[in-house]
C-alpha positions in Angstrom: 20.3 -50.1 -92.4 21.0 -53.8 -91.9 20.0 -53.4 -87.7 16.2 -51.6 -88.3 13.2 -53.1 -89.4 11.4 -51.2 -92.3 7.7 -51.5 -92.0 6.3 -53.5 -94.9 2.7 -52.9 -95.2 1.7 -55.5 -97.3 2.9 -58.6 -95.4 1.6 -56.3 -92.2 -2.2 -56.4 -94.1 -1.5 -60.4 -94.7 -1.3 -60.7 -91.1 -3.9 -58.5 -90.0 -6.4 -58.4 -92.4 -8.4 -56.6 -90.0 -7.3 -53.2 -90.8 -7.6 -53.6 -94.5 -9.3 -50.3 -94.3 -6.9 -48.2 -92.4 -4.7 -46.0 -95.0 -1.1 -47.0 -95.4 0.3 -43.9 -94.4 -1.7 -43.9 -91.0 0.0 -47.3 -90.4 3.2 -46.1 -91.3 2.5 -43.4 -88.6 1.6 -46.4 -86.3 4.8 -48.2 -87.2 6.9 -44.8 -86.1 4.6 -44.7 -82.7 5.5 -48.5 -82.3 9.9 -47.9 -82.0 8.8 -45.5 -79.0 7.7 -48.1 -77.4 10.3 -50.7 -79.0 13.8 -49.7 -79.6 14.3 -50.3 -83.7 17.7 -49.5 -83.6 21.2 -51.8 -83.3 20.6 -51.2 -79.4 17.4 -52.7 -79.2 17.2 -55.8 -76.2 15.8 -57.8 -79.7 18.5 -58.7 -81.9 16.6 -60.7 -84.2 15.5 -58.5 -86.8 12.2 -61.1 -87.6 11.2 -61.0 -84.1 11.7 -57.3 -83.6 9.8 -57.2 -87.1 7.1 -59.3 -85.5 6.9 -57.4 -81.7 6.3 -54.2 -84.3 3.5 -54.9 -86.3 1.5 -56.8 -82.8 2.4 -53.0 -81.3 1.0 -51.3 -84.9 -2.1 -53.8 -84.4 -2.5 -53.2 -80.6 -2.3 -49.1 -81.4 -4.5 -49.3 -84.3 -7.0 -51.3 -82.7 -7.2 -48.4 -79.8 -7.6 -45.9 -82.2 -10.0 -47.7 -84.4 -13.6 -46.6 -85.0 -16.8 -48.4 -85.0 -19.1 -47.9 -87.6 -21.4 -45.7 -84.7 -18.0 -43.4 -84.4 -17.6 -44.8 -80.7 -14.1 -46.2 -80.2 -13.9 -49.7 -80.6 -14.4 -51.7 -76.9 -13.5 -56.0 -77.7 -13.3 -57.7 -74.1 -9.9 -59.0 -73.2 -9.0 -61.3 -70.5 -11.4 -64.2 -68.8 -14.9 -63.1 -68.8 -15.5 -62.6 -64.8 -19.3 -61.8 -65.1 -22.6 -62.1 -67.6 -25.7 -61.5 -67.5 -28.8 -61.9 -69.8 -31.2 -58.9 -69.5 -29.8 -56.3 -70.9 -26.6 -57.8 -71.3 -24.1 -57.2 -69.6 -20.2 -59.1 -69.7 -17.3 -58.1 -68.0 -13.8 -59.4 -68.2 -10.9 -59.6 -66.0 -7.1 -59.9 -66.4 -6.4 -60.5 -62.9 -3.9 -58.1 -60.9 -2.0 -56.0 -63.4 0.9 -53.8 -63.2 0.7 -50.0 -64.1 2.9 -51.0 -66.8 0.9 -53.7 -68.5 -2.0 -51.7 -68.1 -1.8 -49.7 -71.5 -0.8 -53.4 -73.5 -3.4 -55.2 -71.6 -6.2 -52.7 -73.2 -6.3 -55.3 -76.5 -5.5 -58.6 -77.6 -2.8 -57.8 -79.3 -1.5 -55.4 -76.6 -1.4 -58.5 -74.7 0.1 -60.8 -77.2 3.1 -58.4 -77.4 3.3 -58.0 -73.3 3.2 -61.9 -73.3 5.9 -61.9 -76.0 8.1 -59.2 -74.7 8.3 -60.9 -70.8 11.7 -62.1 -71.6 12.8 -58.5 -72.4 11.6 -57.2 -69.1 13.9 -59.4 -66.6 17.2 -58.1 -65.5 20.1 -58.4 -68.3 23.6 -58.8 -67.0 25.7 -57.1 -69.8 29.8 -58.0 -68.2 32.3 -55.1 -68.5 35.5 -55.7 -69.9 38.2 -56.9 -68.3 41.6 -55.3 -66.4 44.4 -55.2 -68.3 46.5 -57.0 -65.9 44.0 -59.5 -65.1 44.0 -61.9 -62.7 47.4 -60.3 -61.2 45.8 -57.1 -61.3 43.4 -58.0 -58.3 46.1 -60.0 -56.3 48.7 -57.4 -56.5 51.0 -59.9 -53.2 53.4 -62.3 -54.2 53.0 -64.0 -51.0 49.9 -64.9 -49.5 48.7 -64.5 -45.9 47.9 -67.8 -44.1 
């Protein structure tokens, strides 16, 4: 299993001491949710096992954090993005993130939803990936012995 990242809980909680009180098993659970949304295998467009270590436990924060409960038993609601509006009264602050794609919305939803989408941009540009070559190459494409002037 030398191409997958195992989650390791402990240097996860070092990192994000945050969700010291969320069980281990639930963040295991998190960590499973996390390879749908970043290949963990050999395949994965992140080779480096530390960085693909590090993309999963921002993605086990960012799903954790949505799924987190305040102390009222409301979900959790931190502002991301530049704060667009405030007010005094009974206060009142929005935030924006400017125009964002339907696929950034999800990530966008949390800081560290938007640390990983910030992360990840070089994973979501085209990748040329070259075939192999003919066997006969370069011959193979100029089949004449003469050529045409």
């Amino acid at each position: 299993m030398g191409f997958v990242v195992v989650f390791d809980v402990v240097k996860f909680r070092i990192r994000y001491p945050e969700f010291s009180s969320v069980s281990d098993v639930l963040l295991d659970t998190y960590f499973t949710e996390a390879t749908l949304y970043l290949n963990n295998t050999a395949q994965s467009p992140v080779s480096d096992l530390e960085q693909r270590a590090m993309l999963l436990n921002i993605l086990v924060a960012h799903i954790a954090e949505l799924n987190r409960l305040s102390a009222s038993g409301t979900a959790a609601n931190p502002l991301v993005g530049r704060v667009s509006s405030a007010s005094e009264g009974p206060v009142s602050v929005s935030a924006d993130m400017g125009a964002v794609s339907e696929r950034a919305a999800w990530f966008l939803q949390t800081k560290y939803g938007a640390m990983y989408w910030q992360a990840t941009a070089q994973y979501r540009t085209m990748r040329y990936i070259p075939g192999s070559s003919p066997s006969h190459y370069p011959s193979y494409y100029y089949p004449r012995t003469q050529w045409r002037r």
